[in-house]
C-alpha positions in Angstrom: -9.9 -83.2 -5.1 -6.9 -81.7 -3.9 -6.3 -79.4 -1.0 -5.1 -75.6 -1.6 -1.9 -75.2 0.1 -1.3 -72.1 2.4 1.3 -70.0 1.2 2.3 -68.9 4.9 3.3 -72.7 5.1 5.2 -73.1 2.2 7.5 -70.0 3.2 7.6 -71.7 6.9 8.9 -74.5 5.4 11.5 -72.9 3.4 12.7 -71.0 5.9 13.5 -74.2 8.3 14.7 -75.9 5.6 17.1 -73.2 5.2 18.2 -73.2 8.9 18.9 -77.0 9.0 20.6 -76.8 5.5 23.1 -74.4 7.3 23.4 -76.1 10.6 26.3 -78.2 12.3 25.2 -81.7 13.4 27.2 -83.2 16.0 26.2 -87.0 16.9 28.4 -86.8 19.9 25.8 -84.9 21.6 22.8 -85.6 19.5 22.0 -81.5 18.6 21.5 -79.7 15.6 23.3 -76.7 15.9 22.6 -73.4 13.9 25.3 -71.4 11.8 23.3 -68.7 10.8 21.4 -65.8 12.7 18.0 -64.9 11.6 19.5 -61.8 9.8 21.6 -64.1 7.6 18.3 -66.0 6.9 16.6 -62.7 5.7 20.2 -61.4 3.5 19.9 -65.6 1.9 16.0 -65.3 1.0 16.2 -61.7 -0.6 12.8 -61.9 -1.9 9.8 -59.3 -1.4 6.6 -60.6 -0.4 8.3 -62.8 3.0 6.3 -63.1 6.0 9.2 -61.6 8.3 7.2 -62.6 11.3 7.6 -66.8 10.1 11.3 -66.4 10.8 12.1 -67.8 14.1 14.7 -65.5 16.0 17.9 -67.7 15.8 21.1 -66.9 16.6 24.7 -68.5 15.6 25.9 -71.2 17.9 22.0 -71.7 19.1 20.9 -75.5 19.9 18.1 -76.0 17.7 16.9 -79.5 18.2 18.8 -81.6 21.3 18.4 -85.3 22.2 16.7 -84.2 25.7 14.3 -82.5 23.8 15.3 -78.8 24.9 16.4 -77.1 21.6 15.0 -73.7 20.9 12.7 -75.2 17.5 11.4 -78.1 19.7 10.1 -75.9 22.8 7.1 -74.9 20.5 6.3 -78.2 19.6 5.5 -79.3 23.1 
């Protein structure tokens, strides 16, 4: 039998996987930084029906995942 998928986490995961498809990776530092703010997110996705409240607030030039484990998308992980 297979499981229903939520729809709130497929649009969660389309949203990040916008954000890291858009983002600068420098292995100097070991971060994943983000290019886009969270309004460029909304203008790219366009759609009706989006949860506005599953996009995170981002900004441009924002650490999103660091090697130290500070980045602004792994905070709410820990």
């Amino acid at each position: 039998m297979v499981h229903k998928r939520s729809f709130d986490k497929l649009q969660h995961r389309i949203v990040r996987n916008l954000i890291f498809k858009n983002a600068y990776i420098d292995k100097y530092r070991g971060e994943i930084v983000s290019r886009i703010s969270r309004l460029d997110v909304l203008s790219l996705l366009n759609c009706e029906g989006l949860n506005v409240s599953l996009i995170p607030e981002v900004e441009k030039g924002e650490v999103l995942i660091d090697s130290r484990g500070k980045g602004s998308l792994q905070q709410n992980a820990t």
